[in-house]
C-alpha positions as CSV (number, residue, x, y, z in Angstrom):
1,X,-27.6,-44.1,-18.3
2,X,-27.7,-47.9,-18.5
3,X,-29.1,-49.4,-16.0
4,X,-27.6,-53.1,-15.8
5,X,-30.3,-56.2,-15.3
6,X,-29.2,-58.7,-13.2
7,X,-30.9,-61.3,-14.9
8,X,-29.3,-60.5,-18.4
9,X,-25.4,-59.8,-19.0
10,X,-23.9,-59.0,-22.4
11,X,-20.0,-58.9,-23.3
12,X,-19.0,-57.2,-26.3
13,X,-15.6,-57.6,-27.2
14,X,-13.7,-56.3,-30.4
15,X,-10.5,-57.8,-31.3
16,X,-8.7,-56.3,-34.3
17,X,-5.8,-58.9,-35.2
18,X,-3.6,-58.3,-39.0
19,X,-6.7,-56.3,-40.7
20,X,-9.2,-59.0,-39.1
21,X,-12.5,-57.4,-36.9
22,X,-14.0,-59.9,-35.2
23,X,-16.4,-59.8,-32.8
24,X,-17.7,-62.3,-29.6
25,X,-20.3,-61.9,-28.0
26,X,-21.4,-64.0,-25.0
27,X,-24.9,-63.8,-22.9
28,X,-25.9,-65.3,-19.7
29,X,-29.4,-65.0,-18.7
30,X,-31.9,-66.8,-15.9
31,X,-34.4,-69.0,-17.6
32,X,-36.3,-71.6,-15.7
33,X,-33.5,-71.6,-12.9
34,X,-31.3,-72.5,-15.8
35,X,-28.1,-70.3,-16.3
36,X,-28.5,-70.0,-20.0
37,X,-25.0,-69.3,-22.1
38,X,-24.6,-67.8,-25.7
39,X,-21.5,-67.3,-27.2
40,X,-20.5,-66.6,-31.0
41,X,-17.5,-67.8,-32.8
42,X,-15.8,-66.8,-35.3
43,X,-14.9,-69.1,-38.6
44,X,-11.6,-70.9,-38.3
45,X,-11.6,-70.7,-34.2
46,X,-12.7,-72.6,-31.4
47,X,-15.0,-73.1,-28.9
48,X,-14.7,-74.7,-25.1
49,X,-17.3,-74.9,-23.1
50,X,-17.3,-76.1,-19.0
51,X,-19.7,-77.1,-16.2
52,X,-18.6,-77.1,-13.1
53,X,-17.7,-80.6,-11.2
54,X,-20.2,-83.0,-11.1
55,X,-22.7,-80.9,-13.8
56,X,-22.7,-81.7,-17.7
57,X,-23.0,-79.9,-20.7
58,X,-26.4,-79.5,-22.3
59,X,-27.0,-78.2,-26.1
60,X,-29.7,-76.3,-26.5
61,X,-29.7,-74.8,-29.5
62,X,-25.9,-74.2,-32.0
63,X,-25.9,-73.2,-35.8
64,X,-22.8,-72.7,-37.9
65,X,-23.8,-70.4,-40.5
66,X,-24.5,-67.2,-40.7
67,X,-27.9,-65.3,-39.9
68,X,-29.1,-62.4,-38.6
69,X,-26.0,-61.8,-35.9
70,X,-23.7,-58.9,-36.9
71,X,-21.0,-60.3,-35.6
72,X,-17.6,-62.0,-37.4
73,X,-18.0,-59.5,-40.3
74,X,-15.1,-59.7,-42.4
75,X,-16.8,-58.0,-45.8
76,X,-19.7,-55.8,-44.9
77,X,-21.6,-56.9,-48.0
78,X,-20.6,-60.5,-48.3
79,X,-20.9,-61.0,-44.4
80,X,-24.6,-59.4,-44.3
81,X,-27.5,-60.8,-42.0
82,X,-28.4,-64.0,-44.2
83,X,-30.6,-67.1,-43.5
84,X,-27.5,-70.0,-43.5
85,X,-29.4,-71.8,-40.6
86,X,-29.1,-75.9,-40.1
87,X,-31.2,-77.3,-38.0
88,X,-29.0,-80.8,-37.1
89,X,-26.1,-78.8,-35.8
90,X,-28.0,-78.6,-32.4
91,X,-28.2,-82.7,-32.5
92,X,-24.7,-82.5,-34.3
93,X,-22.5,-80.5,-31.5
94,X,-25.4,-82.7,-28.6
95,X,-23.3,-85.8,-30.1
96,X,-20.0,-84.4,-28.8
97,X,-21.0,-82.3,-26.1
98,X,-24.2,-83.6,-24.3
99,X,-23.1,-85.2,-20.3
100,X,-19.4,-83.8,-20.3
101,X,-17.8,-81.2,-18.3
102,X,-15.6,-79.8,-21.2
103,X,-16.3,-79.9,-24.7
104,X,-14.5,-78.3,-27.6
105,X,-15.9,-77.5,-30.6
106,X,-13.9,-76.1,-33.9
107,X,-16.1,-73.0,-35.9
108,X,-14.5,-74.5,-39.1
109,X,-15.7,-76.6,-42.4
110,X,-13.9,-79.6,-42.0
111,X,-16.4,-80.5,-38.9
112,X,-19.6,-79.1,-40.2
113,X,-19.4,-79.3,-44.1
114,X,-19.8,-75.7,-45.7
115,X,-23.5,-74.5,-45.5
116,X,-23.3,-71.2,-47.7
117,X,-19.9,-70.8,-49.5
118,X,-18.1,-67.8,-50.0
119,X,-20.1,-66.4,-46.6
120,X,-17.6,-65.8,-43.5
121,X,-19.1,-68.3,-40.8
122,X,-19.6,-68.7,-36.8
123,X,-20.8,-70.7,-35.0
124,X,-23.1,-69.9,-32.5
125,X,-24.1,-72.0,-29.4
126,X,-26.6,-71.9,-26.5
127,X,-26.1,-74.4,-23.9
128,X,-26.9,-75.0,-20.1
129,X,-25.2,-77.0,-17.3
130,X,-27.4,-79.5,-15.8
131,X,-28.3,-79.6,-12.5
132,X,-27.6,-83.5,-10.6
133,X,-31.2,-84.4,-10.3
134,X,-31.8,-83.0,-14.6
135,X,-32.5,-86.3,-16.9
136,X,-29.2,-85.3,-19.2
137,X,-29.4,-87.0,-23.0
138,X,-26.0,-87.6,-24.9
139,X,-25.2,-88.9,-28.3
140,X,-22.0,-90.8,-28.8
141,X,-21.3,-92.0,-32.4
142,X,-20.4,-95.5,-33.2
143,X,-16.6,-96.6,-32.3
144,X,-16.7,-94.1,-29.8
145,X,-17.4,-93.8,-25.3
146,X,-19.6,-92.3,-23.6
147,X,-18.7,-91.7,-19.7
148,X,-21.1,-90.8,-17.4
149,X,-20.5,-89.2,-13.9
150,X,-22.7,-88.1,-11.2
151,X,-21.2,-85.3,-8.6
152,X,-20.2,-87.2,-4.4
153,X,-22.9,-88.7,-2.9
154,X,-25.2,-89.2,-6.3
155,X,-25.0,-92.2,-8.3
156,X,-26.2,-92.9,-12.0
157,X,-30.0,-93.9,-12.8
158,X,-30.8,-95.0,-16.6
159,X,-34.0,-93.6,-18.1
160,X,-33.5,-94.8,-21.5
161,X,-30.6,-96.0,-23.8
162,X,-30.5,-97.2,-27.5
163,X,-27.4,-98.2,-29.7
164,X,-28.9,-98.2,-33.5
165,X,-30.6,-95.2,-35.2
166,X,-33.7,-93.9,-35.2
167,X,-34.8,-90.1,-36.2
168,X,-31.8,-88.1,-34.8
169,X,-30.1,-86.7,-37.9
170,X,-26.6,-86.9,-35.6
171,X,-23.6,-89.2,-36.3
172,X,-24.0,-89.3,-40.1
173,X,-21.2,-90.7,-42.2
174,X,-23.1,-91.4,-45.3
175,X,-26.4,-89.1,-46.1
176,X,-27.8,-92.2,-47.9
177,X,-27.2,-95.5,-46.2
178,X,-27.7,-93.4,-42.6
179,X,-31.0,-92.0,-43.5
180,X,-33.7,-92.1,-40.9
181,X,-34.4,-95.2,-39.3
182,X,-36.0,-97.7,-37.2
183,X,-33.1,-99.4,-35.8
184,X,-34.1,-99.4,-31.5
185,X,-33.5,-102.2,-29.1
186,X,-36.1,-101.7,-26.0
187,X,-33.7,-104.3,-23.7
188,X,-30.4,-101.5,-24.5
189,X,-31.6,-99.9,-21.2
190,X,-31.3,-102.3,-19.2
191,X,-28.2,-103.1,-20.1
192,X,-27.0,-100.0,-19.7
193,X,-29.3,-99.8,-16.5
194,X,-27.4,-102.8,-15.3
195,X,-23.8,-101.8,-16.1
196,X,-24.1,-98.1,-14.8
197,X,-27.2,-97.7,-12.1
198,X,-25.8,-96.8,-8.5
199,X,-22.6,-96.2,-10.0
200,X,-21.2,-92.7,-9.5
201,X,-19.1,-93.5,-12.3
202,X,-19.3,-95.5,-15.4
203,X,-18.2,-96.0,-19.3
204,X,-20.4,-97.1,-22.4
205,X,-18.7,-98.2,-25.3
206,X,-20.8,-97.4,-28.3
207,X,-19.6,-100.3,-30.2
208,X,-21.3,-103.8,-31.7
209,X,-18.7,-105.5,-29.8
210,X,-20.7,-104.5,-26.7
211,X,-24.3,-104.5,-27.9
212,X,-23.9,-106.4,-31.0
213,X,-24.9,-105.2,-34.1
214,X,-29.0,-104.3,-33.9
215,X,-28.3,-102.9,-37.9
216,X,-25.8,-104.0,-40.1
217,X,-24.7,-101.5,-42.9
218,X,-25.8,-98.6,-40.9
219,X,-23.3,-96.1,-38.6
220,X,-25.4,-95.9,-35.5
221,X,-25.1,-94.3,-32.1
222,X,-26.0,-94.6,-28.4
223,X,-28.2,-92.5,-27.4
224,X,-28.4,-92.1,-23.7
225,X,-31.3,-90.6,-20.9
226,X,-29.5,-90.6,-17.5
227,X,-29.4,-88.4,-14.3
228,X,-28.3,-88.5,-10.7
């Protein structure tokens, strides 16, 4: 007999759909008073994830790949336990998902590039919701918002903001020209600090309209430190 730990749940679920197995798997377990979720999925589908009001998303860790994870197996010997691992997708899927309630995330080339050809993919993610009082960091590429919300009763507080580039591999259009970089403006967080502080609500355009452009030639990003 298994006995179930209420610390640790696991959900196997086999679908079988036109000839297709595929397999999800999702895991909840108590880490540092952190609910801690895992999910898997399959090449060519999608993934949402949610917080509940007033709590974002944080990214702790997501690959699209394959690696040791028998799951999405589509040709036993093709499909077997391999070591198609990227480190800059946890940054990558932080840039879209980091401070939002609901996030969706395709499992699919066109979003990630192909890292190992010929090798059936999924994309696997671990992420927490943060609490109201948890220093939350977001990446929001260049062109795009970034909209920050505390829960009733809370309001904003900036801890650090930069709109430029600097060592986070996220946001990259061109592998050359948006290399690593040096590209940080100390006064970007207090004018964040002054648009969004004691405001329960409030929207950051990443764009050089609104902070000028600290490096020209280079797709940058706002990277953002807040809490309630």
């Amino acid at each position: 007999m298994i006995r179930a730990d209420p610390l640790h749940f696991i959900c196997l679920i086999l679908v079988s759909s036109q000839g297709l197995l595929k397999q999800v798997s999702s895991q909840t377990s108590l880490q540092s008073d952190r609910a801690i979720e895992e999910s898997f999925t399959c090449e060519w589908e999608t993934k949402t994830l949610t917080c509940p009001d007033g709590q974002g998303i944080v990214i702790d860790f997501a690959n699209y790949g394959r690696t040791t994870h028998p799951v999405c197996v589509m040709d036993p010997v093709r499909d077997a336990p391999n070591t198609c691992n990227t480190p800059s997708h946890t940054n990558f899927v932080a840039t879209f998902c980091n401070g939002r309630s609901n996030c969706v995330i395709p499992a699919v080339n066109l979003f990630f590039g192909d890292p190992c050809p010929n090798v059936f993919k999924y994309l696997q993610i671990k992420y927490h919701c943060a609490c109201p009082s948890e220093v939350v960091e977001s990446f929001t590429c260049e062109w795009d918002s970034r909209t920050l919300s505390c829960p009733s009763g809370k309001s904003i507080v900036i801890d650090f903001a930069n709109y430029g580039r600097t060592t986070h591999p996220v946001c990259v259009l061109d592998p050359v020209r948006d290399a690593v970089n040096t590209c940080s403006t100390a006064a970007h967080t207090s004018i964040i600090g002054q648009r969004c502080n004691g405001q329960s609500s409030c929207v950051v355009p990443a764009t050089n309209d609104f902070f000028g452009d600290p490096c020209p030639n280079v797709f940058k990003y706002l990277q953002i430190k807040s809490r309630c």
